[in-house]
N, C-alpha and C positions, 0 to 999 in steps of 0.2 A: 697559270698559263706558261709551261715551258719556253715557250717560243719568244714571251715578253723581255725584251731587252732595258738596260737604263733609259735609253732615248725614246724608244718606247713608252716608259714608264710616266715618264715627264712630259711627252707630250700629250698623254692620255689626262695625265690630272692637270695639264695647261687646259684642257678641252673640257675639265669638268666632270673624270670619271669619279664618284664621290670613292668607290672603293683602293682606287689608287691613289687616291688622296687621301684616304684614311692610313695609307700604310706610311705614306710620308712624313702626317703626322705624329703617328706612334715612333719614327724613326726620330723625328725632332727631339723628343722629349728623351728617349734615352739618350742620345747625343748632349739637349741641355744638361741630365743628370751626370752622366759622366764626367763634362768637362764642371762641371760644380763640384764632382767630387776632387778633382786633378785641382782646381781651384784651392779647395778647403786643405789640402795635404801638402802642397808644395805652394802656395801664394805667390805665383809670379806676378807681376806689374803688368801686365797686359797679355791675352790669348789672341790669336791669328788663326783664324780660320780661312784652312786654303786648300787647294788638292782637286781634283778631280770632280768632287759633289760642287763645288759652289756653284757651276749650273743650275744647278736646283734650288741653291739653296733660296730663293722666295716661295720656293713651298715646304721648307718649313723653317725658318727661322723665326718667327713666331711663339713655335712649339718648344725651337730650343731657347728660346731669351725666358719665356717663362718658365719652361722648368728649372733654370738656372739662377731665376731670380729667387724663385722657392727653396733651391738647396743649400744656394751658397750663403755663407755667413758671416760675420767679422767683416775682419778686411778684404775677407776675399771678394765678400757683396760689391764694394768697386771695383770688382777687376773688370775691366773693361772690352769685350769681345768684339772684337773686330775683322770685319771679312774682304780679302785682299785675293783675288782673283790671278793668283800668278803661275806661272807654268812650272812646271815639277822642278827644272833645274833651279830655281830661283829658292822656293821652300828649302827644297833638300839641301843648299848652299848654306843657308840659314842654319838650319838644323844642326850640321857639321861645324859651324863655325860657333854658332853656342857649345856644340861640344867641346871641341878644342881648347875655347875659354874657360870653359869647367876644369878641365883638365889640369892649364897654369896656371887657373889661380887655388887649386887646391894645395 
């Protein structure tokens, strides 16, 4: 459906559409794989899920903790993923400011 937007989207599978609920959760699960593999490669101490999707994200975080839990391994299996609902300036602050730190203390 051209016409279907995000909000759209979300409120169609809030209401129970299974097909756009199926697409949510095939989205979960490559999102969980992904950040297992960002996990498995770079082991940070903790992930922050944030941005724009977290509206959603109860339709599928489900989909992402278990694919996540399947991929990741070692130490990364505790990394702990946590979802923080904050507006763009706030992450992207974040983001730059880990940069920065990377940068001196290199």
């Amino acid at each position: 459906e051209p016409d279907l937007d995000m909000a759209g989207a979300i409120d169609r599978a809030h209401g129970g559409d299974a097909a756009v609920r199926a697409v949510f959760d095939e989205a979960g699960e490559a999102i969980g794989l992904g950040l297992a593999a960002m996990v498995n490669l770079v082991g940070p101490e903790r992930v922050v899920v944030s941005g724009e999707g977290v509206a959603a994200y109860d339709l599928f975080e489900e989909q992402i903790r278990a694919a996540f839990t399947t991929q990741a391994f070692g130490t990364a299996a505790r990394c702990p993923l946590v979802v923080r609902p904050l507006p763009w300036e706030e992450w992207a602050r974040g983001a730059a400011a880990v940069s920065i730190q990377s940068l001196f203390a290199a």
